[in-house]
C-alpha positions, -999 to +999 in steps of 0.1 A: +348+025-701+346+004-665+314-005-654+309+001-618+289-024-599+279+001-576+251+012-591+224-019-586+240-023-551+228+005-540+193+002-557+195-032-534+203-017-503+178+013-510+151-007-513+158-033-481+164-001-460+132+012-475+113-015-470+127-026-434+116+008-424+079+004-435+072-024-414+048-051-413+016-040-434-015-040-409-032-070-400-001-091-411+011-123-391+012-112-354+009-073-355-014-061-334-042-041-348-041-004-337-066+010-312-100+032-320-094+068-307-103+069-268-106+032-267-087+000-266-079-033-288-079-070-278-069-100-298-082-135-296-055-162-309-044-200-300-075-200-272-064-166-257-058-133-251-032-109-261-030-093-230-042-097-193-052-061-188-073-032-210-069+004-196-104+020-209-113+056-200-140+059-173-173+077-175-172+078-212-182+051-238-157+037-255-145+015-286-132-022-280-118-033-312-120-071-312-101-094-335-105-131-335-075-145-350-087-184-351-116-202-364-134-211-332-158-182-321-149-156-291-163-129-280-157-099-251-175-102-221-172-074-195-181-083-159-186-064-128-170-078-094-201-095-085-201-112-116-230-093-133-228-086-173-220-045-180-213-053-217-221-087-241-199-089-273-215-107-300-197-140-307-173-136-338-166-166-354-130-160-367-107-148-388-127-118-382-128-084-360-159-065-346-154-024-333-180-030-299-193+002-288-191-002-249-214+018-224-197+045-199-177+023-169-171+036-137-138+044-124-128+011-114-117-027-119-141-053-137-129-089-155-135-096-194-138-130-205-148-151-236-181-170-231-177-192-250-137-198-232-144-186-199-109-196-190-096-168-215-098-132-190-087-108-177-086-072-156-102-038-176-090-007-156-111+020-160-093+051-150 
């Protein structure tokens, strides 16, 4: 009787197809966590932002899931255009993340930054 070498190739290719499928497990290298319902995520990595802009709903309070990639501390700080505080993150010395629970925004534009890295901001939408 032949022995076919079939057999553990396909128990190879099975199990890269299966496992190319699933994906990068959360929180892994550079994925990007997923949002809360009805609210947004930003990530803090390398002295920046992930992104430049966070659509947030308005009138409504919302969750801001904040992850700090890096060791130095950041928080979320969300400013209106005269440059008045809505919303203070606590500082999150890193690797770490923080849900905030911000207050109801008016329809609108405001900037976030990090206080202690105001050159890291950006543009939430409220909408």
């Amino acid at each position: 009787m032949t022995r076919s070498s079939a057999g553990p190739l396909l128990v190879v290719l099975a199990v890269v197809l299966i496992g190319g499928a699933c994906g990068p497990t959360a929180g892994a290298g550079g994925s990007s966590p997923s949002a809360p319902a009805g609210g947004a995520v930003l990530v803090a990595a390398d002295t920046t932002f992930d992104r430049a802009e966070l659509d947030v709903p308005a009138g409504v309070a919302f969750p801001l899931q904040f992850e700090n990639r890096e060791a130095s501390p950041h928080n979320v700080t969300i400013v209106d255009e005269a440059g008045r505080a809505l919303f203070v993150g606590d500082i999150v010395s890193g690797p770490a993340s923080r849900t905030y629970r911000v207050g109801p925004l008016s329809a609108g534009s405001y900037r976030f930054r990090c206080d202690v890295h105001p050159s890291m901001s950006g543009t939430v939408i409220a909408g």
